[in-house]
Backbone as numpy.savetxt, mean C-alpha at the origin, in Angstrom:
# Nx Ny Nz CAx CAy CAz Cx Cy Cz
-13.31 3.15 -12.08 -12.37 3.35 -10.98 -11.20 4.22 -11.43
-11.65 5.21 -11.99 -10.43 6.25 -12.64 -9.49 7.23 -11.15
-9.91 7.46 -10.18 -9.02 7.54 -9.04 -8.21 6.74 -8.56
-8.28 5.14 -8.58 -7.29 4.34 -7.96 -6.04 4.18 -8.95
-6.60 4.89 -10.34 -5.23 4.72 -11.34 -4.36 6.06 -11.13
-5.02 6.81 -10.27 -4.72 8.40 -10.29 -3.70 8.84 -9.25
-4.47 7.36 -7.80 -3.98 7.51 -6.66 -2.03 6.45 -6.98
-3.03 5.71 -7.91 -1.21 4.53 -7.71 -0.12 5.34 -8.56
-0.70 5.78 -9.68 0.26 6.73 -10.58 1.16 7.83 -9.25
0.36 8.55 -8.77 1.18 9.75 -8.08 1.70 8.90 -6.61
1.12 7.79 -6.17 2.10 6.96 -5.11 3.88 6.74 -5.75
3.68 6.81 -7.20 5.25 6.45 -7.34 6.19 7.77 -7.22
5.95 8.94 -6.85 6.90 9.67 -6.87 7.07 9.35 -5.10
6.64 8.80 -4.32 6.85 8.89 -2.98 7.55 7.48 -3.22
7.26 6.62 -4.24 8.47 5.58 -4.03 9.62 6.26 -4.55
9.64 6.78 -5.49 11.18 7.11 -6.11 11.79 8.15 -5.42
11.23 8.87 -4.25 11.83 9.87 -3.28 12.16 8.72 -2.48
11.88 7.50 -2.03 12.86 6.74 -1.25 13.57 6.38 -2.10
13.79 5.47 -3.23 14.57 5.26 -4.02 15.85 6.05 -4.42
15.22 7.92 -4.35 15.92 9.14 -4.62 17.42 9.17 -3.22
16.29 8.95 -2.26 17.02 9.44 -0.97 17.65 8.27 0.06
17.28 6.99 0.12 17.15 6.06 1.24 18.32 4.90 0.63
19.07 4.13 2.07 19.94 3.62 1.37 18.68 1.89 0.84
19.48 1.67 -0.14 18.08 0.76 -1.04 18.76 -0.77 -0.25
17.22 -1.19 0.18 17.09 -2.68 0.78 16.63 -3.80 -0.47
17.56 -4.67 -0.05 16.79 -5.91 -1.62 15.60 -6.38 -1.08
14.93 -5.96 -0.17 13.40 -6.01 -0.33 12.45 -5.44 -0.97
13.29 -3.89 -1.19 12.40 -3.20 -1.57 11.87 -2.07 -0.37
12.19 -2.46 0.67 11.33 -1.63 1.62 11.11 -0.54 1.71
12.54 0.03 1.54 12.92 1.79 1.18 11.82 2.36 0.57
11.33 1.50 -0.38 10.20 2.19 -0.72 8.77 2.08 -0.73
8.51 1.54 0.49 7.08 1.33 0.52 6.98 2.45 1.77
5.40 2.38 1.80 4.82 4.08 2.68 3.56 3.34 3.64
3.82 4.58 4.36 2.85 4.53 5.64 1.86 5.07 5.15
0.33 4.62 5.89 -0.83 5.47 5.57 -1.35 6.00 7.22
-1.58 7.42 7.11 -2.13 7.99 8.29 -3.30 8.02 8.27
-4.34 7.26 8.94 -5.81 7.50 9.07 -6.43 9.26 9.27
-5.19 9.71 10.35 -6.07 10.94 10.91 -5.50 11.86 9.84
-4.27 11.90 8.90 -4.23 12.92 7.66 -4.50 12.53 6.53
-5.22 10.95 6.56 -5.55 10.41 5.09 -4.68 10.70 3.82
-3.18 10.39 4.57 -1.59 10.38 3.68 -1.35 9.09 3.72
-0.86 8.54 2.61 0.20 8.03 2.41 1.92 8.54 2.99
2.91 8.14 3.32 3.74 8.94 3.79 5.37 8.08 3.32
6.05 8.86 3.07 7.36 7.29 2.83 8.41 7.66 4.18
8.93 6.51 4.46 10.59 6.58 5.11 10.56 8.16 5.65
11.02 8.68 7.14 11.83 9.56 6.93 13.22 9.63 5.54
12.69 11.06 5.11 14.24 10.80 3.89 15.46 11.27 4.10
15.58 11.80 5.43 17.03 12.29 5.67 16.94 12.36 7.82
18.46 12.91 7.95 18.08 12.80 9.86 17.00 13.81 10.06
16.37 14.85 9.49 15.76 15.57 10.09 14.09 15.52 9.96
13.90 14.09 9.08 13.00 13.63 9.61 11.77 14.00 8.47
12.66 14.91 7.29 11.76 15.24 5.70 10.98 13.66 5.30
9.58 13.94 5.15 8.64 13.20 4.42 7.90 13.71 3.51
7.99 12.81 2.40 6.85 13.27 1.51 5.68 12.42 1.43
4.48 13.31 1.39 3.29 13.01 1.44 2.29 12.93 0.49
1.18 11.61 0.22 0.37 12.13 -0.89 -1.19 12.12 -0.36
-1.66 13.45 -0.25 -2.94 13.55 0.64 -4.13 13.01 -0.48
-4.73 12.12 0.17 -5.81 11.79 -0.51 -7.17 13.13 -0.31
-6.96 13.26 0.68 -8.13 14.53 1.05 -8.32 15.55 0.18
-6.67 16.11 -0.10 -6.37 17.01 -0.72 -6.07 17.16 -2.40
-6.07 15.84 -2.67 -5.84 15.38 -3.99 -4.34 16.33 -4.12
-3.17 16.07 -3.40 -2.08 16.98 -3.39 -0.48 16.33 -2.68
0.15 16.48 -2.95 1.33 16.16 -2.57 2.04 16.73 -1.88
2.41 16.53 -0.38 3.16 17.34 0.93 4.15 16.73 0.66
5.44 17.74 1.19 6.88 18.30 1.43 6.90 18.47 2.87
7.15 17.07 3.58 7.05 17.95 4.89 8.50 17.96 5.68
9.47 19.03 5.72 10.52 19.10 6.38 10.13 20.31 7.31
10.93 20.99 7.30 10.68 22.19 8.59 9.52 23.17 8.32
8.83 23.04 7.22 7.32 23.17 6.76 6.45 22.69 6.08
5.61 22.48 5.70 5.31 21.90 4.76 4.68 22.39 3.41
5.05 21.88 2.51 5.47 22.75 1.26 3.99 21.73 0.43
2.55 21.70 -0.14 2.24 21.00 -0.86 1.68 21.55 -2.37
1.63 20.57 -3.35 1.54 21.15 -4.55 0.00 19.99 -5.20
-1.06 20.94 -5.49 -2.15 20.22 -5.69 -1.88 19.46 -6.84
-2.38 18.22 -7.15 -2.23 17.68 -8.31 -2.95 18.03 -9.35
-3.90 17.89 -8.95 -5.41 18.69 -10.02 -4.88 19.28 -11.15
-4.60 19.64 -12.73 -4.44 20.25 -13.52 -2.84 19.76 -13.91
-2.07 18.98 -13.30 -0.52 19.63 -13.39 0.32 18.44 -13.68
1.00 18.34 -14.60 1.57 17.14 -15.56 2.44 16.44 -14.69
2.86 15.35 -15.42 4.26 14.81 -14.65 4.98 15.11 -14.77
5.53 16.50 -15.85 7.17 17.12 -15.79 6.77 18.00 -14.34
5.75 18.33 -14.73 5.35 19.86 -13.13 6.05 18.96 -12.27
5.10 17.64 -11.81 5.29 17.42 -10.23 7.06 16.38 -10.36
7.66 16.37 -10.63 9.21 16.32 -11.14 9.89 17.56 -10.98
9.84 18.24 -11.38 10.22 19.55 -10.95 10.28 20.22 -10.08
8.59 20.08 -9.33 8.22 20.62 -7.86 9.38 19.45 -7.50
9.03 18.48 -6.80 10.10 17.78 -6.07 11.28 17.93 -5.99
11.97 17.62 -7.66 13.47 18.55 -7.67 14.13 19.14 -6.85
13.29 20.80 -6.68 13.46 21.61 -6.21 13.34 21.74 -4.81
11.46 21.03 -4.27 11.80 21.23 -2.54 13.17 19.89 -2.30
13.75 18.64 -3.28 15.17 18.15 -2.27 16.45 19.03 -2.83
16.36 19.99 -3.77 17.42 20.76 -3.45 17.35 22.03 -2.13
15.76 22.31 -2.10 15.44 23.48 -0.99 15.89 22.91 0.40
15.44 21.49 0.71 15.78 21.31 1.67 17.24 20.43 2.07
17.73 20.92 0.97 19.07 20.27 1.71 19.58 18.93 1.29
18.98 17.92 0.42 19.01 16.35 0.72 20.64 16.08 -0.41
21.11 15.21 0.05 22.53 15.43 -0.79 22.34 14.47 -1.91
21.08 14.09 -2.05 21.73 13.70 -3.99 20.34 14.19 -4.46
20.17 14.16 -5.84 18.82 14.86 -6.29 17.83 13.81 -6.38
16.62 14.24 -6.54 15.02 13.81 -6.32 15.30 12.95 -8.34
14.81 11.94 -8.23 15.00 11.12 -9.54 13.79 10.48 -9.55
13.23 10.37 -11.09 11.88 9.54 -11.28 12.10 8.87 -11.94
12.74 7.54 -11.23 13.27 6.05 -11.99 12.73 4.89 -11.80
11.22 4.79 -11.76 10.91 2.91 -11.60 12.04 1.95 -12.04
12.03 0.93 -11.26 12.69 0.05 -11.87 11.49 -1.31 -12.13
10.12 -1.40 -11.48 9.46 -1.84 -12.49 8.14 -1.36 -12.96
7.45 -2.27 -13.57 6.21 -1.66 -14.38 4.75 -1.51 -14.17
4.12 -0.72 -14.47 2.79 -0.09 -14.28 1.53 -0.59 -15.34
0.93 -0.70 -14.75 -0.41 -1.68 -16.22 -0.58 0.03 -17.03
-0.20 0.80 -16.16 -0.37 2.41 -16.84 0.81 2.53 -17.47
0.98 3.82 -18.18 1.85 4.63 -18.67 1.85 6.13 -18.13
3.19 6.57 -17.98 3.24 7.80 -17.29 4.20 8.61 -18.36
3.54 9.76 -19.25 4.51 10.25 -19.57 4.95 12.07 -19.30
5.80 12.47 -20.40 6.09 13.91 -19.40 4.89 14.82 -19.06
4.00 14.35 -19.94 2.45 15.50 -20.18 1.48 14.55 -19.50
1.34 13.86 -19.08 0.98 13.14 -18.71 -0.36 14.14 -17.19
-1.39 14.50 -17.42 -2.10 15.33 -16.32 -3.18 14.70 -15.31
-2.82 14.91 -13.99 -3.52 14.16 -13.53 -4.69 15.05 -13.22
-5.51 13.95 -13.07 -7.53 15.26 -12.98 -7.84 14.16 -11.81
-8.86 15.24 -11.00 -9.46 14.79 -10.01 -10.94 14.82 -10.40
-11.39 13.30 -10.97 -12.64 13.29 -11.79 -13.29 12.57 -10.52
-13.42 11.99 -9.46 -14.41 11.70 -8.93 -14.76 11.63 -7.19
-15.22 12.32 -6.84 -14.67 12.86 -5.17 -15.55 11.77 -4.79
-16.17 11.10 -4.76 -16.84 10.20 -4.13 -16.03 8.54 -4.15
-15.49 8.57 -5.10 -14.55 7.53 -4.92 -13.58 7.93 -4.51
-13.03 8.88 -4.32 -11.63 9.59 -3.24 -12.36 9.05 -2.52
-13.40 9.23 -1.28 -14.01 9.26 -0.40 -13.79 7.52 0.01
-14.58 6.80 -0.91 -14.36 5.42 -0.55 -13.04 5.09 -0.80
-11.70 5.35 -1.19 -10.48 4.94 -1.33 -9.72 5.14 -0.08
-10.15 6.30 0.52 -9.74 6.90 2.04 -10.39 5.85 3.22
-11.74 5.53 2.62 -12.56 4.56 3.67 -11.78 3.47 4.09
-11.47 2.76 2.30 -10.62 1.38 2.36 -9.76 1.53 2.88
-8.42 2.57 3.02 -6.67 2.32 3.19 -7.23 2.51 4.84
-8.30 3.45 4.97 -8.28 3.18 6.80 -8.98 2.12 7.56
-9.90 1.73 6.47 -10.48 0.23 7.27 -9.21 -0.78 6.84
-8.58 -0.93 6.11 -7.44 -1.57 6.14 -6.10 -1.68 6.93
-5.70 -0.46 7.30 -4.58 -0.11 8.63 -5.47 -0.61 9.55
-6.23 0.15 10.12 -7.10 -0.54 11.01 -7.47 -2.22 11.44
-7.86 -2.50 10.79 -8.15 -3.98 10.59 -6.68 -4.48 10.65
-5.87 -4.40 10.22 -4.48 -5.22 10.07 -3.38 -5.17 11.24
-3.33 -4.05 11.66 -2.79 -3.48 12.69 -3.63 -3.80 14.17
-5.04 -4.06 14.68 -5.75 -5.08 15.18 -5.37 -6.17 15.34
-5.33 -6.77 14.15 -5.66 -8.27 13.97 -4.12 -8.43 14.55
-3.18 -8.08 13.75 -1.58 -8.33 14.46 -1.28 -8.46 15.56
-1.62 -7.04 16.68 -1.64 -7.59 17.81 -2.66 -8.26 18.79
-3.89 -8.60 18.20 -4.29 -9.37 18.77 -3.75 -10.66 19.05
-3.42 -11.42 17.38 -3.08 -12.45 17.52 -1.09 -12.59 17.59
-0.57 -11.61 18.49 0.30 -11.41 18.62 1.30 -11.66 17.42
1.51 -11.14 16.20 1.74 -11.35 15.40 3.04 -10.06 15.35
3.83 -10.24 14.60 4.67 -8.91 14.47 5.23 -8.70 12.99
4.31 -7.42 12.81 4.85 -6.86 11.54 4.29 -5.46 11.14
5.08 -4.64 10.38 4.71 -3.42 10.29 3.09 -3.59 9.10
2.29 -2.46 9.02 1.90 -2.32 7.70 2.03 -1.20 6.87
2.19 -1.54 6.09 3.04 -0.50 4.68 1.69 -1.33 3.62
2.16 0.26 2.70 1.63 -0.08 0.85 2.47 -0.12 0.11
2.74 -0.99 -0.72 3.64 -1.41 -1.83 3.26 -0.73 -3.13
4.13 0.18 -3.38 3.76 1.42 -4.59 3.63 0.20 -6.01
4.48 -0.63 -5.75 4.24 -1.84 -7.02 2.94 -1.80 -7.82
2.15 -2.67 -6.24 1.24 -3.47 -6.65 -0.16 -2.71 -6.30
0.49 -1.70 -5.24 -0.48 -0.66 -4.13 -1.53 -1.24 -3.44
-0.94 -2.54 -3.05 -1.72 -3.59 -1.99 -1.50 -2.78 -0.34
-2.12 -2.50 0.85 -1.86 -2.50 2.11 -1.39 -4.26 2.53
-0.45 -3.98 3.09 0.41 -5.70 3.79 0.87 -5.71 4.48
1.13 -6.63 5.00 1.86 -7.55 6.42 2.36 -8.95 6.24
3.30 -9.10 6.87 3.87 -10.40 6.18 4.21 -10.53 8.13
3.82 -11.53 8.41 4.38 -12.21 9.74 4.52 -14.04 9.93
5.89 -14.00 11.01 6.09 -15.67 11.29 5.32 -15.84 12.34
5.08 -17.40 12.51 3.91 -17.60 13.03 4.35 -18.12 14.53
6.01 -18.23 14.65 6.89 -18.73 15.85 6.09 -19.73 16.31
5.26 -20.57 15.97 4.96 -21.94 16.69 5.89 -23.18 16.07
6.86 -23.23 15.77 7.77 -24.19 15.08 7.34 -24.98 14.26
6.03 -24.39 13.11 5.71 -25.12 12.05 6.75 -24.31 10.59
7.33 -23.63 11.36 7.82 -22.92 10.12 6.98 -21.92 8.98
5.78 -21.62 9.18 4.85 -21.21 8.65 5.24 -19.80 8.62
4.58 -18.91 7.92 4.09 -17.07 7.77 2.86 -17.16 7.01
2.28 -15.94 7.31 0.92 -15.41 6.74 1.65 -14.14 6.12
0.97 -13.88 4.33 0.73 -12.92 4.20 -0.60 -12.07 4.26
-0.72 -10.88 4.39 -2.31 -10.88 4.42 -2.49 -9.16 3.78
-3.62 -8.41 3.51 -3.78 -7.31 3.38 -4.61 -6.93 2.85
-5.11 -5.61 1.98 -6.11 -5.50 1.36 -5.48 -5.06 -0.13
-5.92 -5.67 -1.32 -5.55 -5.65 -2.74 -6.55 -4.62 -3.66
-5.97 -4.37 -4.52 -6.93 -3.05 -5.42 -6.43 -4.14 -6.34
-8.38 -3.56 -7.59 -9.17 -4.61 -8.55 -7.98 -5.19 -9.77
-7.98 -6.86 -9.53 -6.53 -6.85 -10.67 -7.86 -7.96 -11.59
-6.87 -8.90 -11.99 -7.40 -10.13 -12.98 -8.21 -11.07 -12.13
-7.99 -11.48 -10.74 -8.75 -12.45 -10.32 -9.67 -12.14 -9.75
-9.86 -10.41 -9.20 -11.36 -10.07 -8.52 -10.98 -8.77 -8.95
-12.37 -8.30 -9.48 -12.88 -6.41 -10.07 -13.15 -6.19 -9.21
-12.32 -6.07 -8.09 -13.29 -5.46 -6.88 -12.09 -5.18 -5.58
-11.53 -3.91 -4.89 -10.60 -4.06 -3.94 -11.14 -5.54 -2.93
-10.39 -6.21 -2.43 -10.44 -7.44 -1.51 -9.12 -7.21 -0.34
-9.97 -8.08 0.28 -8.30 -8.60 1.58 -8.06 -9.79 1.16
-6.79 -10.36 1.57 -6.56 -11.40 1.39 -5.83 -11.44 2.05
-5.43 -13.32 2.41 -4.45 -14.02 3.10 -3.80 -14.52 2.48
-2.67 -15.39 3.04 -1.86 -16.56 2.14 -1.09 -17.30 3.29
-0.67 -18.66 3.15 0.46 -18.99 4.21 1.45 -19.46 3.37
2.62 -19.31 3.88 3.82 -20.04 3.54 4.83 -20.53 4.61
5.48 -21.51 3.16 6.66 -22.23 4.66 7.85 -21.71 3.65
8.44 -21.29 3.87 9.70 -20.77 3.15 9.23 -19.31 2.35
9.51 -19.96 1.41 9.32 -19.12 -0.06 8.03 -19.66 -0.87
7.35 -20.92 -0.24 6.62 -21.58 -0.95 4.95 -21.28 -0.15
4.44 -20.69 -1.02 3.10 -20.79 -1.38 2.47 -22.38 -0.42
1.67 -21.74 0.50 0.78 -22.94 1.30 -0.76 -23.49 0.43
-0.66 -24.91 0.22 -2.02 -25.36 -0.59 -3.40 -25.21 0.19
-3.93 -25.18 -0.75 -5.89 -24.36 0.41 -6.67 -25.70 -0.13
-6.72 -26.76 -0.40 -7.68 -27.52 -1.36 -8.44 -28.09 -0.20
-7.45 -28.37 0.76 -8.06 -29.34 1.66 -8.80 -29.12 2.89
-8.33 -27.44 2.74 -9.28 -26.56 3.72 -10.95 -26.32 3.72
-11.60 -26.63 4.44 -12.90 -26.09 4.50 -13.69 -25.05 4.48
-14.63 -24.89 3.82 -15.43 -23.70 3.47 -15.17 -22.21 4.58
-14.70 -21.57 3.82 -15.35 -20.08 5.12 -16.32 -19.37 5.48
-16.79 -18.92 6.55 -18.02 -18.48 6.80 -18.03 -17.50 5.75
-17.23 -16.66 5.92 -16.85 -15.62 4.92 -15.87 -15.49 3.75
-15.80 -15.07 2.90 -14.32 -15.08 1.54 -15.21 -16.90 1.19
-13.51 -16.78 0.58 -13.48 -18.09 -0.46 -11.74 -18.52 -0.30
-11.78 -19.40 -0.68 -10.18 -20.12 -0.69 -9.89 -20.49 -2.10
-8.46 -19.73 -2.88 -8.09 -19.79 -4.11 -7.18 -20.81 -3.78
-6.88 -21.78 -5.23 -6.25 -22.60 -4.95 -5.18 -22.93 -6.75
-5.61 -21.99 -7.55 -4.75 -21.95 -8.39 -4.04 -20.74 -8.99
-2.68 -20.65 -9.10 -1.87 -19.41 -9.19 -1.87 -18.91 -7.73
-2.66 -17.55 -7.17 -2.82 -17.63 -5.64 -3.41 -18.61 -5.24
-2.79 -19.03 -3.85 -3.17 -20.09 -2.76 -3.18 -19.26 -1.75
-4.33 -19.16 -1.20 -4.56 -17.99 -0.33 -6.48 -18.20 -0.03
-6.71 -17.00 0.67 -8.35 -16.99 1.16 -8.25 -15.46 0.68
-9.52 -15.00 -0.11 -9.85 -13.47 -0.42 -11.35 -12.92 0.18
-11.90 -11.98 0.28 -12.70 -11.09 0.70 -12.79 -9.81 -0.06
-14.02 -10.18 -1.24 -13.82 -8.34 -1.37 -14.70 -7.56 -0.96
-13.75 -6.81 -0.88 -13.96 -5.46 0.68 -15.27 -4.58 0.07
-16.21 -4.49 -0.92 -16.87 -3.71 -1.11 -18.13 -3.81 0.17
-18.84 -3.16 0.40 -19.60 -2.55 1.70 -19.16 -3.96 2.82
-18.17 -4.36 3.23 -17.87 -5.19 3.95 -17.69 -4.27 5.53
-17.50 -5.19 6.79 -17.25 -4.21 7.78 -16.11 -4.24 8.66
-15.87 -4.21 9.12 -14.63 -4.09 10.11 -14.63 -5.43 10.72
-15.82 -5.98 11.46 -16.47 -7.19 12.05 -15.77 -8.60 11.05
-16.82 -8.04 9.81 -16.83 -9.20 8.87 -15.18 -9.38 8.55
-14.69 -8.29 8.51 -13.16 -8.54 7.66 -12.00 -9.54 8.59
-12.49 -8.64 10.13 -11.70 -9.28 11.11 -11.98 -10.77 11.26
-13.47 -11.45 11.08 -13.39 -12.52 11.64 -12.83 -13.20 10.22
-13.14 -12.92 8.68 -12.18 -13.65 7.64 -11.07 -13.91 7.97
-9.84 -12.64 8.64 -8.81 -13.30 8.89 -8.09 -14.03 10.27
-9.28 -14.07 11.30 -9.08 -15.23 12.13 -9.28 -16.37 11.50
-10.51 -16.75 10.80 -10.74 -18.40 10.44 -9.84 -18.69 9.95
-9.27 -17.51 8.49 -8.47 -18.45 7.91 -7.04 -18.95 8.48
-6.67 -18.02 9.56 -5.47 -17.80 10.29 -5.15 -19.28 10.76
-6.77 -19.56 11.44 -7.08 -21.00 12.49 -7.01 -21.91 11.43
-6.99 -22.11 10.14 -6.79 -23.34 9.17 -5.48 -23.22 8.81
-4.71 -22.17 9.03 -3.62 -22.13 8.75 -2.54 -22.78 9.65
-2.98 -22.67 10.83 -2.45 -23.02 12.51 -2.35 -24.61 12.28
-3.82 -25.13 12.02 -3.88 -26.46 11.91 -2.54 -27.43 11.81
């Protein structure tokens, strides 16, 4: 899976252009990004009033500048001082009043350094990575308003999970988190997942019953997972009704 390390690595300059430009929320939000199905971008925050976004095209294996044109610079061949520099320059070109900065404030299972080159070694997993982030908007953005739920979905450059976090307003005090996760320690494999909580606290699954579909974790995550490999739109949607309906309980 040498593209999803390729795709999360170059997602962080679209966090640190919010970080660069946006006033910073203790959520974090400033810097999480939109994904467009029909330009297969990632996209962050407008970064100023006129509405400048930067973009990272999966199609294109390339990074858009989009203010009153759009300016993109392929990644293919070109280090991390290059694409630091490119940026630099289009937020001094376009105007933005403090400069473009590449400052995580936290950490990557990778390392990024100035030489650091990114290669576009496998177009067929581009292909399925584009599949997932749009069967994932899709599916999540569905399911929300179906079950009248309210919440945006964004990717978290962190963890580079797609998420939604919504209250459940039936006066149990409850929220669902839910979304689709790329391969960590508890599944080699992108998955969706759920979770409920009542506060800040993690909801227990032990006592819940089997799912038609997924499985229910019950140590460290407390949550229901699904991994998404040839899964369908069908199958994903009805995982996160059931578990929704044990959550309701």
């Amino acid at each position: 899976m040498k593209m999803i390390k390729q795709f999360h690595l170059a997602a962080q300059y679209l966090a640190t252009a919010g970080k660069s430009f946006l006033p910073h929320k203790k959520d974090d939000s400033h810097t999480n990004l939109g994904f467009s199905v029909a330009d297969k971008s990632l996209l962050t925050w407008p970064l100023n009033t006129s509405g400048t976004e930067l973009g990272l095209n999966y199609g294109t294996f390339s990074l858009d500048w989009k203010s009153s044109t759009i300016q993109s610079l392929s990644l293919k061949g070109k280090t991390h001082t290059e694409v630091v520099e490119w940026l630099s320059k289009m937020a001094e070109v376009s105007g933005l009043e403090k400069p473009y900065q590449y400052n995580l404030h936290y950490s990557l299972p990778y390392t990024m350094t100035g030489e650091k080159v990114f290669e576009l070694s496998d177009s067929s997993e581009v292909q399925e990575l584009i599949r997932l982030r749009g069967l994932a908007q899709n599916i999540l953005t569905t399911f929300l308003k179906d079950e009248k739920l309210e919440s945006e979905v964004r990717v978290w450059p962190h963890h580079f999970d797609t998420g939604a976090f919504a209250h459940l307003h039936d006066g149990s005090g409850k929220s669902v988190g839910l979304g689709l996760a790329i391969p960590d320690s508890m599944v080699n494999d992108f998955y969706f997942y759920i979770s409920g909580y009542r506060g800040n606290t993690q909801l227990r699954t032990w006592a819940f019953k089997p799912l038609a579909q997924g499985t229910w974790k019950n140590n460290g995550f407390k949550g229901a997972i699904l991994p998404a490999s040839d899964i369908t739109e069908a199958t994903t949607s009805a995982f996160f009704k059931e578990a929704l309906t044990m959550y309701k309980m």
